[in-house]
N, C-alpha and C positions, 0 to 999 in steps of 0.2 A: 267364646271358644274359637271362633272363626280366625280369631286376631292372635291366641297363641299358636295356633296351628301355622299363619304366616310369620310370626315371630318365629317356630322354629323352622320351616324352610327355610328365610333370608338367611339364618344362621348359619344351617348346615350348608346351603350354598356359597356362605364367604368365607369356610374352610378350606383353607391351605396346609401342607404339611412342613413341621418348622425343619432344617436343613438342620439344624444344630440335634436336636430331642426326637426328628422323628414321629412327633406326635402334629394331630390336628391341630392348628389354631385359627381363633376367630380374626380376620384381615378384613379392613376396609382401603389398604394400600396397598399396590402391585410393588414390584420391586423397583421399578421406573419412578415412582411416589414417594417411595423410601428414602430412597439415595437425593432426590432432591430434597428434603426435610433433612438430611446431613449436610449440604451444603450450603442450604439457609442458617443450618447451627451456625455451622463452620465461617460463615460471612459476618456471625454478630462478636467475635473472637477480634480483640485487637491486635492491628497487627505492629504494636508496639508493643504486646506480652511476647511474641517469639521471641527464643531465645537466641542472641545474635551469635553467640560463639557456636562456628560449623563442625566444630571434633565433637564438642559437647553433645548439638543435634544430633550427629552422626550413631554417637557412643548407641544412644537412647533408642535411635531412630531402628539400628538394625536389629537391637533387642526386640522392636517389636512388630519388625517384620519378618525375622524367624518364626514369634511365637502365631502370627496373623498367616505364616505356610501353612501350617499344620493344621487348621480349622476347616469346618466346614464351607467356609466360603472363599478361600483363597483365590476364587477365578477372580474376582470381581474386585474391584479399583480401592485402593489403600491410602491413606493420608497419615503421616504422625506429626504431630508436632510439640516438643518440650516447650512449654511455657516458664518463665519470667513472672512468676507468681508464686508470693510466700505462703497463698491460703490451700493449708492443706486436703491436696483434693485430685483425681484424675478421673475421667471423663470419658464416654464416647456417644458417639450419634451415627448414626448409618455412612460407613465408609470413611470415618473420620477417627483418630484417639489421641488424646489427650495428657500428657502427665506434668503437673505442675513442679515447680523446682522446691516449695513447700513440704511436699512429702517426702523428699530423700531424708531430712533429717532425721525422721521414725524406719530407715530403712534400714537392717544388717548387712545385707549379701545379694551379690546378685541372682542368689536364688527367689527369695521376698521382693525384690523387683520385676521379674520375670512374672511371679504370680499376682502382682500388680495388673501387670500387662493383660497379661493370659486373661484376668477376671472382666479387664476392658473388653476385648475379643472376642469374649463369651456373651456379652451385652451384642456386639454387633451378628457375629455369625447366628445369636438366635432370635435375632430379628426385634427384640426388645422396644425398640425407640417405636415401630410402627405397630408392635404389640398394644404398648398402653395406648397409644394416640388409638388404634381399634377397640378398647376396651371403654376408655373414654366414652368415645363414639358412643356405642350399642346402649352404656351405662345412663348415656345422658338421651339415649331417644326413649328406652323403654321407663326409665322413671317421669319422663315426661309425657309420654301416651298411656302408661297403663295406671300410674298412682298420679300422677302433677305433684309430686313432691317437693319440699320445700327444706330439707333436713339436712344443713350444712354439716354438723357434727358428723353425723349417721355417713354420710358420703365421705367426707375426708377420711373415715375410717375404714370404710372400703376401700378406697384407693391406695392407704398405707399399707394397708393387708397385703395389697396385689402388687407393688413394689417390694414389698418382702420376700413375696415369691420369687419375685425376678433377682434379686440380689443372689439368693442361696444356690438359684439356677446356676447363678454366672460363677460362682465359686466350684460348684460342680464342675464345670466345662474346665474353669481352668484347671485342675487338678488334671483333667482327662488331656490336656496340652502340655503340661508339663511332665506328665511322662511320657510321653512323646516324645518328646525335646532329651529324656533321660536327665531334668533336672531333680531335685529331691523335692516335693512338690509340699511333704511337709514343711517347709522353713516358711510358708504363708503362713502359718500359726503367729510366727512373730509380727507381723502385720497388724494382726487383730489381738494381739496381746500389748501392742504398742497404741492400738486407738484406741483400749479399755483403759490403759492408763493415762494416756491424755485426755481422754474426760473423766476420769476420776480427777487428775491435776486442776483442771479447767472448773471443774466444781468447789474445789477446795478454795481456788483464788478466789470463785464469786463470794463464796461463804466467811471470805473475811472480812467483808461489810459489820462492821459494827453493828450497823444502822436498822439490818434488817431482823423485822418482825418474828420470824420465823428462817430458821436455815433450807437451803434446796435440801432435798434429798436424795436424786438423783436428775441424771439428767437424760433417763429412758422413760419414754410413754409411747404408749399407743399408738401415738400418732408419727413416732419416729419411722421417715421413710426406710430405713438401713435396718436390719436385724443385730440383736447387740452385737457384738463383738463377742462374749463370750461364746454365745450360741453359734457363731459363726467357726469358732477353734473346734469346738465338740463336732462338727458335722465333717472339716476337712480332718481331723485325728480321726473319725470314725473311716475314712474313704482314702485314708494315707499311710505309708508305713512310721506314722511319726512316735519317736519316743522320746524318753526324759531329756534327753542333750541330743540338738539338736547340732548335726557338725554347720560348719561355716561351708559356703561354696562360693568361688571363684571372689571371696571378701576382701584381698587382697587388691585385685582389680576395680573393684568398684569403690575401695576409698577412696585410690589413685584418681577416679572420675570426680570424687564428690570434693576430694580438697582445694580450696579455696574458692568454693561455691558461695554466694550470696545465701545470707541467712535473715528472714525477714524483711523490711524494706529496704531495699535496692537503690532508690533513688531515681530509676529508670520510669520512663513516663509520663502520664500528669498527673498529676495526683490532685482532688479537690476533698476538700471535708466539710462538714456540717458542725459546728461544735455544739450547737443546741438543736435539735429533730423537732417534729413534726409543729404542729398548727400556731404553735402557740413560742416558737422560736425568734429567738430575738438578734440572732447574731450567725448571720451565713459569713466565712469565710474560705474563702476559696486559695486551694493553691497555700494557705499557710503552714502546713507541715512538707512540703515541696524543701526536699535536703537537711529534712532534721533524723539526725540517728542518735541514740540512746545505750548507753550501757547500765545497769542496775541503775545512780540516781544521778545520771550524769547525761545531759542532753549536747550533741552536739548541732547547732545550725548554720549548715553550711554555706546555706543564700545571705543569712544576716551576717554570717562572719560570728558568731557569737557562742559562748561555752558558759551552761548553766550546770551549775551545783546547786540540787532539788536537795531539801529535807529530807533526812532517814529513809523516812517511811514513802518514800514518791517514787514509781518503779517508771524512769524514763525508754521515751518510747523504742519500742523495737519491730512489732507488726505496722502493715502496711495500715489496716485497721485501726492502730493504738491512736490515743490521743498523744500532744506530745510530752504529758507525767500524768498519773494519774494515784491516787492517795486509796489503793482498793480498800485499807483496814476504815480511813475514815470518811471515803467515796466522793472525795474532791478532786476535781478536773483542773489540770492549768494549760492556760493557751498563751501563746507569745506572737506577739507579731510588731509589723511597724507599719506606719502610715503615713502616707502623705498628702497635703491638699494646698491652696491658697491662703499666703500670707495673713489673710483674716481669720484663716480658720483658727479657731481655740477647741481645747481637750475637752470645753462642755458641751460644743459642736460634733466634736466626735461620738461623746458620750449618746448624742441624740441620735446621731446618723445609726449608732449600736440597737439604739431602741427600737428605730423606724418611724420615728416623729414626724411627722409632715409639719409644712411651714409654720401654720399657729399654735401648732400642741408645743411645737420645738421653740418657738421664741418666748413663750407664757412659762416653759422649762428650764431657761436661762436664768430670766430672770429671777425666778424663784431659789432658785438651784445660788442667785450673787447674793440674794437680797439674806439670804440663811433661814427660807421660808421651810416650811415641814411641806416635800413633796408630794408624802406619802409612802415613796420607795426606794429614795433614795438621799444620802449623806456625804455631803462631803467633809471628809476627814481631816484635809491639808494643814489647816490651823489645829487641830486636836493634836496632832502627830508630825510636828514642826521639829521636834528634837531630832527625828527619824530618818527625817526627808532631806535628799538635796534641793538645790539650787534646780529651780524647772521642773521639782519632781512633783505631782499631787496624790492626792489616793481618794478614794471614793467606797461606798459601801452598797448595795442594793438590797431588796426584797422585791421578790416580783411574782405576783400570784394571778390566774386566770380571770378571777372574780371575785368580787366584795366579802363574801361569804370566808372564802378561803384566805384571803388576805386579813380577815378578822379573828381568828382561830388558828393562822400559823402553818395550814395545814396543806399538801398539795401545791407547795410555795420550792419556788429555787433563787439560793441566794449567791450573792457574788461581793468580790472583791474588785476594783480596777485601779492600777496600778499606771498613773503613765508620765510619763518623761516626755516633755518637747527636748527635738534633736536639733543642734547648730545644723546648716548644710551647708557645704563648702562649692562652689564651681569650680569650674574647669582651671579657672586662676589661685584656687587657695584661699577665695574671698567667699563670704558667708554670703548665700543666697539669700536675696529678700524677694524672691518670685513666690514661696512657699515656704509654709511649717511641717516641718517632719515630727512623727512620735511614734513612742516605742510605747506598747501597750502590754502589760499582764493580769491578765485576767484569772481569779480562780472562783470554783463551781462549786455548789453542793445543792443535794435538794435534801439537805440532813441541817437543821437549827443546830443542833448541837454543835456538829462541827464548825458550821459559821459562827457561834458563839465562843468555840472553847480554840481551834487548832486554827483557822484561816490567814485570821491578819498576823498570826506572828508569823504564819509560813510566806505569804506576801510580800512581808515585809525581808525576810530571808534569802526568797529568793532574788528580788531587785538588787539585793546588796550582795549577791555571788553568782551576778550575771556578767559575765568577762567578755571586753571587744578583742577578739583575736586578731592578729596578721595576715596581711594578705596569703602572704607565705602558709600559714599556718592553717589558715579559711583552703586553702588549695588543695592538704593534706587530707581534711576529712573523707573518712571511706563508711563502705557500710560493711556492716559484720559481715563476717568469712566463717566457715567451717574451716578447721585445722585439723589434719587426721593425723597422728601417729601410733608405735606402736608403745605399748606400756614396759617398764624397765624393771616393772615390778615391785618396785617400794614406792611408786605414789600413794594418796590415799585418794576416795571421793572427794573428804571435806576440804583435801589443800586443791584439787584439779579444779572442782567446782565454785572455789571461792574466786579463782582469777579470771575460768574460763567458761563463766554461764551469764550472762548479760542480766538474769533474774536477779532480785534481792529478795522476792520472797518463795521458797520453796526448793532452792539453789540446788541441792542435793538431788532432790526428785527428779528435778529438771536433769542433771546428769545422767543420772541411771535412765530415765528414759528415752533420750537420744541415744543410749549405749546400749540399749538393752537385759540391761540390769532390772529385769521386771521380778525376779522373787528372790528371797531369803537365802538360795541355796547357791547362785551366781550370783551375789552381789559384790562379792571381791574384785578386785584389779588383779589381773593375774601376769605373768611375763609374758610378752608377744601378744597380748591383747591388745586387738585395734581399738583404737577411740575415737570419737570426735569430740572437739574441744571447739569451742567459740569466742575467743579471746577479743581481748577490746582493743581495736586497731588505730582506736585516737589517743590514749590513753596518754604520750608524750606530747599531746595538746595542751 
C-alpha cells in the first residue's frame, strides 16, 4: 500500500500541463532536456541526406515555418530540413522536422503538404518525443518494482497502443493549424488514402512470390506503431469540412516544385549493401549498387559503365533499398559487380574469398573444386555449358545450407548461380596489365529449389549475354529518375502514360493512379487540365 501511495505522489508531482492539449502529462524531462534529445536526433542525420538545392530547401523550409507560427510553441527555436531520401517518411524530434524527398511523390497539393507538416508540429508543440521517452520511463520502473516482468509481447503492445495515441493527437493539431493558416485542412484525407494504397500495392508485390506457403493478408497488426490509414481519413472527415471532391489548392505550384525531383535512388551518397543478411551470410558487398538505376527490366550501372537487359520477369532496381533486379514472381536476387586482385588470383579463389574460406578450408576447395571431386555444394558447370560460354567465361552452381540436417532434406537452403568473366586490363600505355586479374561477377539467389531448378541458369545465362560495355560518353549520361509533371490533353489514357512513364513492370497501372491520385473508381479517368506526374526513363537512348 505504502509503495502505491508513493507511486501516485511521484506521478502527480511529475505532472506538467502539455502546451499543445492543455491537459496534465506525466514528464521526466524539463524542456531544457527536451530540446537537447532533438539535437542529439538531429546530430545522428547525415549531413550528406540534406538537400543541396537552396530554392528547393527554401520552397519546403518556409511551408513549415508558417505552419510551426501558428502552434503552440512558436517562441522556441525551429530547425527544418528537406532530405535527399527516397524512403517514404517525415519526421520530427523536439525543435527539429523533417521531410523526406520520398514522400512528395504520394503528394497532391500543397494543401496535403501543409498537413504533412502541421502533423510534424503537432508531434513537437505537444511534447511528444519527451512524452514517450516519460512514459517509457515510469513503464519500465513500475513493471520492474511492482511485477519483475518479463513479457516482451504484452510490452510491445503497450507501447504501440500509446504511439497510436500520439499519432491521432498529432492529426488533430494539425487540422487545428491548418485552419489557421485558412488552408482546407480536408485534402490530408489524400495522404492517408495515398498510404492505404501503398500498402495495399506493397502487399500485392510481396504476394507474388510463387514460393510462398501461404499469401500475406494484410499488412496491419497490432503491433503497427501508426493507426491505419483508413481510421485515420474517418477521424480528419469527422473534424473537417471534407466532402466527396475534394478541390485542389495552390496544385499548380507545388508541381512546379516537384518536377524534375529525383525519384528513388539518387546516386547521392554512399551507399553500402548486404546481398545476403544476417549470421549465416556468405557474401558482404559493399558500395556495389553505388550508381546503379533501373527502369522496369533494364539496369543501368553507371560506375561499371555497363547496360543490362534482365529477363521479363526481373523488376530492375529503383529504391535506394532495392537489390539491383530482383525476380518477385520467382524470388531470385541478381547482383553484379567486378573485381580485382593479383595476377595469381583465379575465379576459384574468388569463389573462396565469396565463401569466407580461411587458408586450408580454401586450398582443400581448390583442389577439389580442379580435381571434379563432389564438394558437396558446389559445381562447376564450365565444361557442361561450353556451347554457352565465351572465351574466359566460367559458371558455377551452389547449394548452401546452415547444417547437415538441412542440407539433407533440401530444406532452409539458398541457392546460387555465379557467372564470371576474367577481364583483359589495359594500363595507362594500352598494354594489358599483368600486375593483376580483373573479373566481372553475376551472381543470382533464391532460397526457392524450384526456381534453382526450373528458371535460374537459363536466366544467368541471359543475362551475361545482354550485359552491354557502354561508352565513356554514354557511362556520363546516366541519370537517376525524375518526376515529369505536366498537364493532361485529355486523350491520354492510364495504360499508354503508364506503359512509358512508371519504371515498374509489375503492377504499372496502379503504380500510376497512385502517384496521381487516382485512388477510386469514380476519379480514375484522365481529365483535360489534370496535373500529373509521370516518371519517364531518362537512359532510355542508352
Amino acid at each position: 500500500m505504502r509503495f502505491c501511495v508513493c507511486l501516485c505522489v511521484l506521478l502527480i508531482s511529475a505532472c506538467t500541463k502539455n502546451p499543445a492539449t492543455n491537459k496534465l502529462d506525466f514528464m521526466v524531462l524539463d524542456e531544457v532536456e527536451e530540446y537537447q534529445l532533438g539535437r542529439d536526433s538531429k546530430n545522428t542525420v547525415s549531413k550528406s541526406k540534406f538537400y543541396k538545392d537552396l530554392k528547393t530547401q527554401e520552397y519546403y523550409r518556409n511551408l513549415a515555418e508558417q505552419v510551426y507560427a501558428v502552434g503552440e510553441r512558436s517562441d522556441k527555436n525551429f530547425s527544418f530540413y528537406f532530405l535527399d531520401d527516397d524512403v517514404v517518411n517525415a519526421a520530427a524530434t523536439p525543435g527539429y522536422m523533417f521531410l523526406n524527398r520520398g514522400l512528395l511523390p504520394f503528394i497532391q497539393d500543397e494543401a496535403a503538404l501543409i498537413g504533412v507538416l502541421a502533423h510534424e508540429a503537432g508531434h513537437i508543440n505537444a511534447r511528444h518525443s519527451a512524452k514517450k521517452v516519460s512514459f517509457d520511463a515510469a513503464k519500465d520502473w513500475a513493471l520492474g518494482g511492482i511485477f519483475a516482468l518479463n513479457r516482451k509481447i504484452e510490452e510491445d503492445a503497450f507501447n504501440m497502443s500509446y504511439s497510436r495515441s500520439l499519432e491521432n493527437e498529432a492529426d488533430l493539431l494539425a487540422v487545428k493549424y491548418l485552419n489557421k493558416l485558412e488552408v482546407p485542412a480536408e485534402n490530408m484525407v489524400q495522404n492517408y488514402q495515398a498510404f492505404a494504397k501503398l500498402d495495399e500495392l506493397n502487399l500485392k508485390m510481396y504476394n507474388l512470390n510463387e514460393n510462398l506457403k501461404s499469401k500475406k493478408q494484410s499488412n496491419h497488426s497490432i503491433l503497427d506503431s501508426h493507426p491505419i490509414p483508413e481510421s485515420r481519413v474517418s477521424q480528419i472527415e469527422e473534424n473537417t469540412k471534407h466532402h466527396y471532391l475534394i478541390e485542389p489548392y495552390k496544385q499548380e505550384e507545388f508541381y512546379n516544385k516537384i518536377d524534375g525531383l529525383e525519384y528513388g535512388y539518387s546516386g547521392k551518397g554512399k551507399q553500402e549493401f548486404e546481398i545476403f543478411e544476417g549470421k549465416d551470410s556468405i557474401l558482404i558487398k559493399k558500395n556495389s549498387l553505388a550508381g546503379v538505376y533501373g527502369f522496369k527490366n533494364t539496369a543501368y550501372m553507371k560506375n561499371q559503365g555497363l547496360k543490362v537487359n534482365l529477363p521479363k520477369l526481373y523488376q530492375a532496381r529503383v529504391q535506394t533499398s532495392d537489390p539491383l533486379a530482383y525476380n518477385y514472381q520467382k524470388d531470385v536476387l541478381v547482383e553484379i559487380f567486378e573485381q580485382s586482385d593479383d595476377r595469381y588470383f583465379t575465379s576459384l579463389d574468388l569463389i573462396a574469398k565469396i565463401l569466407g574460406l580461411k587458408a586450408h578450408a580454401k586450398q582443400r576447395f581448390i583442389q577439389d573444386v580442379r580435381k571434379s571431386k563432389d564438394t558437396g555444394y558446389i559445381k562447376m558447370l564450365t565444361v557442361d555449358y561450353a556451347d554457352k560460354l565465351g572465351e574466359s567465361e566460367e559458371l558455377f552452381s551452389l547449394k548452401k545450407s546452415s547444417n547437415w540436417f538441412y542440407d539433407l532434406f533440401d530444406i532452409n537452403s539458398q541457392y546460387f548461380y555465379f557467372y564470371i568473366k576474367q577481364l583483359n586490363s589495359l594500363d595507362n600505355f594500352g598494354k594489358h596489365n599483368s600486375y593483376e586479374n580483373n573479373f566481372r561477377v553475376i551472381i543470382l539467389s533464391s532460397n526457392s529449389k524450384k526456381s534453382f531448378d526450373e528458371v535460374m541458369l537459363d536466366d544467368i545465362l541471359f543475362i551475361k549475354d545482354n550485359l552491354k560495355q557502354i561508352s565513356s560518353k554514354e557511362k556520363a549520361k546516366i541519370k537517376p529518375l525524375a518526376i515529369k509533371t505536366i498537364k493532361a490533353k485529355g486523350d491520354e489514357t492510364i495504360e499508354q502514360l503508364s506503359q512509358d512513364n512508371i519504371p515498374y513492370i509489375n503492377f504499372n497501372q496502379e503504380w500510376f493512379k497512385l502517384i496521381n491520385g487516382l485512388y477510386d473508381d469514380y476519379n480514375a479517368d484522365i481529365k483535360n487540365g489534370q496535373w500529373l506526374k509521370l516518371i519517364p526513363n531518362p537512359n532510355k537512348d542508352i
